[in-house]
N, C-alpha and C positions, 0 to 999 in steps of 0.2 A: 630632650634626652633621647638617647636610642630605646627608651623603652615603646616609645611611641610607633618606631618600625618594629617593633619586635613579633615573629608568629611562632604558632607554637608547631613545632615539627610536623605533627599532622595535616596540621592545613597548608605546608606547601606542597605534597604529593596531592596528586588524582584523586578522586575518589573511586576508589574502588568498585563501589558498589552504579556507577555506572554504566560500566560495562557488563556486570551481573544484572543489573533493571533490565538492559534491552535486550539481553539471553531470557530473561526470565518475561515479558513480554512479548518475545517470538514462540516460546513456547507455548506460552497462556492462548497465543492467538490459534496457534498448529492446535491444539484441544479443540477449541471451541468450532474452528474449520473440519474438525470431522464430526464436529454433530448436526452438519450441512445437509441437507434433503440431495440425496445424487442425485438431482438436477441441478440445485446451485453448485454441487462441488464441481461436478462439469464446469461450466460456465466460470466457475471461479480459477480453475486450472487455465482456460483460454484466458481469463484475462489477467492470470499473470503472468502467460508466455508474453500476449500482446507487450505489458508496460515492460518485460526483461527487455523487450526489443528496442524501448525507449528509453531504457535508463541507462543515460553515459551524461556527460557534462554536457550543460548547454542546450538540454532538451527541452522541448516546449512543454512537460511537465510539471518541470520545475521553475516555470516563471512563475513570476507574482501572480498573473492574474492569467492564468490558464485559457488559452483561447474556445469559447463555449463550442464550436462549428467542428473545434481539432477535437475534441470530446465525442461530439456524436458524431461525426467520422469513424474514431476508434469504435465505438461500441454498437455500429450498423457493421463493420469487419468481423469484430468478433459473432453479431447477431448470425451473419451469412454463416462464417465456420461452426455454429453451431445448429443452427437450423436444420440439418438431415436430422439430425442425432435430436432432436428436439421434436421431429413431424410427426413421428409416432406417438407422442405423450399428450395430442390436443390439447397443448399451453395456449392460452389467445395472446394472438400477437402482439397486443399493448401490455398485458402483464408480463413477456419473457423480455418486450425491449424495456422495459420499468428496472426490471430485476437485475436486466445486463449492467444496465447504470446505475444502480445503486450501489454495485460492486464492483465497478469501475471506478466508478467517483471513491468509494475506502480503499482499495489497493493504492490506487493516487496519495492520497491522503497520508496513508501507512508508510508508505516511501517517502513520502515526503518529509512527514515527521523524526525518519529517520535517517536522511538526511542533512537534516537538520539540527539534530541532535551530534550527530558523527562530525560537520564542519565546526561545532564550536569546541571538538578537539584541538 
């Protein structure tokens, strides 16, 4: 019977509320980023100029399995750009390069998810 194709008007548009979840977790995220200690909001600004610079099609970002070397490459660039502005604050150097990558690695991450999310439009 065609009852067996049959849907019900609603579920063949979008869902709406799609597009509202990822405005509404960009914004939840912009919160949470100003309750960042201004050193990490620094550092988190630089690295998300670094990954804007990386993010177009076909960037080795967004491969499967992200190359570990292309990572701490990025995150020693961003360490140098941030290092004056950091000499004054006596961070020790394994904790600010800890810090750079752990927020590097969720900017990745964040992009990625939403990317992800955006291609199975």
């Amino acid at each position: 019977m065609y009852y067996d194709k049959f849907y019900p008007f609603y579920m063949t548009y979008a869902n709406p509320m799609l597009l509202g979840g990822e405005r509404m977790q960009e914004k939840e995220f912009e919160m949470m980023k100003s309750h960042y200690p201004e050193t990490a909001k620094r550092i988190q600004e630089k690295v998300e100029e670094e990954c804007q610079l990386l993010d177009y099609e076909g960037s080795w970002l967004y491969d499967e399995y992200p190359d570990k070397f292309m990572l701490y490459q990025l995150s020693r660039r961003i360490r140098e750009e941030a290092e004056p502005e950091m000499a004054a604050q006596e961070i020790p150097g394994r904790f600010l390069d800890e810090l750079i990558q752990v927020l590097l690695h969720q900017e990745i991450f964040r992009r990625r998810c939403r990317r992800h999310r955006c291609r199975n439009w």
